[in-house]
TILUMKOL-704452 format. One line per 4 residues: for each residue z negated, y, x negated of C-alpha. Coordinates in steps of 0.2 Angstrom, whole numbers. Layout:
BEGIN
Z/Y/X; ...
This chain:
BEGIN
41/-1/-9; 48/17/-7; 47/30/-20; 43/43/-13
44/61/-23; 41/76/-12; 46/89/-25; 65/81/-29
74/71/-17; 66/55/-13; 72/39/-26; 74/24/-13
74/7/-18; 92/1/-10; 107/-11/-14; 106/-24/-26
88/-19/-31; 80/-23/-12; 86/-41/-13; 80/-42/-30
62/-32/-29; 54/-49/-26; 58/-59/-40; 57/-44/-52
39/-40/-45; 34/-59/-47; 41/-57/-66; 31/-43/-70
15/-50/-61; 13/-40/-46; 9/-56/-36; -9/-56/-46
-11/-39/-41; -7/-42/-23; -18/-55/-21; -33/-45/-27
-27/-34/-10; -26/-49/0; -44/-56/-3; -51/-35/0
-44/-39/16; -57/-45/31; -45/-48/48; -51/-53/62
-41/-64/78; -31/-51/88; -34/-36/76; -19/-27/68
-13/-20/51; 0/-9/43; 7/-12/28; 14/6/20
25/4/8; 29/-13/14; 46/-15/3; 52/-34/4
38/-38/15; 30/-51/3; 15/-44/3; 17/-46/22
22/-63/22; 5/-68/12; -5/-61/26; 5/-69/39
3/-84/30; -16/-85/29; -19/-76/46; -3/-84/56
-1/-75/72; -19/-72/74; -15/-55/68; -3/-42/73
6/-36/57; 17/-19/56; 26/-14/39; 35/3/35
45/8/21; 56/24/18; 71/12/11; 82/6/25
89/-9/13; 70/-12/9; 67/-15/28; 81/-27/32
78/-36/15; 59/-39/23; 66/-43/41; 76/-55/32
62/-62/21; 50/-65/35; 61/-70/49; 53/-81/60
38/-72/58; 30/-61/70; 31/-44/61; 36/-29/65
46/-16/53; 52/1/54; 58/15/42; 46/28/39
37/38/25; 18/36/22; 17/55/25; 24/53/44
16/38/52; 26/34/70; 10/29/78; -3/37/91
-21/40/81; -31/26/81; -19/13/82; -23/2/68
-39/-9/62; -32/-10/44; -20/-1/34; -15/-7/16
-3/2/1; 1/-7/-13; 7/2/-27; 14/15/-18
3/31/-21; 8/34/-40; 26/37/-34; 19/51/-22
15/69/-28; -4/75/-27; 2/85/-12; 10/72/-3
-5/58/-7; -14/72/2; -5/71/17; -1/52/17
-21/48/17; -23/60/31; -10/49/39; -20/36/35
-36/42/43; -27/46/59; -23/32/64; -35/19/58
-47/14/74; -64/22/70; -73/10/60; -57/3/51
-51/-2/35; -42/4/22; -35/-5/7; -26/4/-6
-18/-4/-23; -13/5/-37; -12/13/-54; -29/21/-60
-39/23/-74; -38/11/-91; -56/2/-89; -54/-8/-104
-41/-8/-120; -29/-17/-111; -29/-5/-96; -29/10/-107
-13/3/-116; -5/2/-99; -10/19/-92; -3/25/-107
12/16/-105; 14/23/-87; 8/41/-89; 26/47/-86
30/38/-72; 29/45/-56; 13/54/-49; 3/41/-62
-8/54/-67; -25/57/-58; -19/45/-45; -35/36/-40
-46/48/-44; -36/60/-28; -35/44/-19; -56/44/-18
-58/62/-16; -47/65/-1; -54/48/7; -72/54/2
-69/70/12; -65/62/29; -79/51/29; -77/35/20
-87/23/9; -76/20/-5; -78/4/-15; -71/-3/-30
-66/-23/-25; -56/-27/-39; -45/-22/-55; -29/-31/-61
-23/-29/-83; -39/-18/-83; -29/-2/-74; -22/-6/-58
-36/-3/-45; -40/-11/-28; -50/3/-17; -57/-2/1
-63/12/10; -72/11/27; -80/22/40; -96/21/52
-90/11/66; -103/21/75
């Protein structure tokens, strides 16, 4: 995971900390929250996906572990250490990685059936979510998926302890709720698919495929 500040100089997860993302994500129990972003997902054989914000790649390993090579899998991340950690992770694998930002995609319009983010957006400002989702939308086929994973709203006491927790960090506040709007205004049906400590929200947004 890349995070991404587009009003200071961007904080990149590199070094020591790229190697170690994994295990610390597993301690803090990020691996429930991805799964939640894994059953959202619906691939089908010869489809493809991008995983923004793909950090280590584990979440791109899960997919490539329930799909196999059925599916054609594509991860970016803004950290250059965070890229060879995940093509050191998944080697053997069939998965392509590259160094980019969500808000500059290296890919033609339409190029993807899926693209996922998880928890990526809270580290991006409201003007740069702004950009990132348009990225999105351009190069999702018509009729794609999008999956996005992150900090939202407390929906319970539990979530509202977190969210209070996390209201200083990054972009946290108003995340989601941006998130919907900008996805709401270029067409997509925005649903609600699942919820991890009562806070960190799954969204799967899809268009008309007519």
């Amino acid at each position: 995971m890349t995070l991404q500040n587009n009003d200071k100089k961007d904080a990149l997860i590199t070094g020591w900390r790229a190697r170690w993302y994994s295990i610390s994500s597993t301690i803090l129990g990020l691996s429930l929250v991805r799964r939640k972003a894994l059953l959202a997902l619906s691939l089908k054989n010869g489809e493809n996906l991008l995983d923004i914000g793909c950090g280590s790649g584990d979440f791109l390993e899960r997919i490539h572990e329930r799909y196999g090579d059925d599916v054609i899998l594509f991860g970016v991340d803004g950290s250059p250490d965070m890229i060879e950690e995940a093509r050191r992770r998944t080697k053997g694998m069939d998965i392509a990685f590259m160094v980019a930002q969500a808000q500059e995609l290296p890919f033609p319009s339409e190029t993807f059936d899926s693209v996922v983010s998880t928890l990526v957006f809270h580290h991006i400002s409201p003007k740069g979510k702004r950009t990132a989702i348009k990225e999105i939308c351009r190069v999702l086929k018509v009729g794609g998926r999008c999956v996005i994973t992150d900090f939202g709203c407390g929906r319970n006491w539990l979530g509202k302890f977190f969210a209070f927790l996390s209201s200083g960090h990054g972009y946290t506040k108003g995340n989601t709720e941006l998130i919907l709007t900008e996805l709401s205004k270029r067409g997509f049906t925005v649903e609600h698919k699942g919820l991890a400590f009562g806070w960190i929200e799954t969204l799967v947004a899809t268009t008309d495929p007519h």
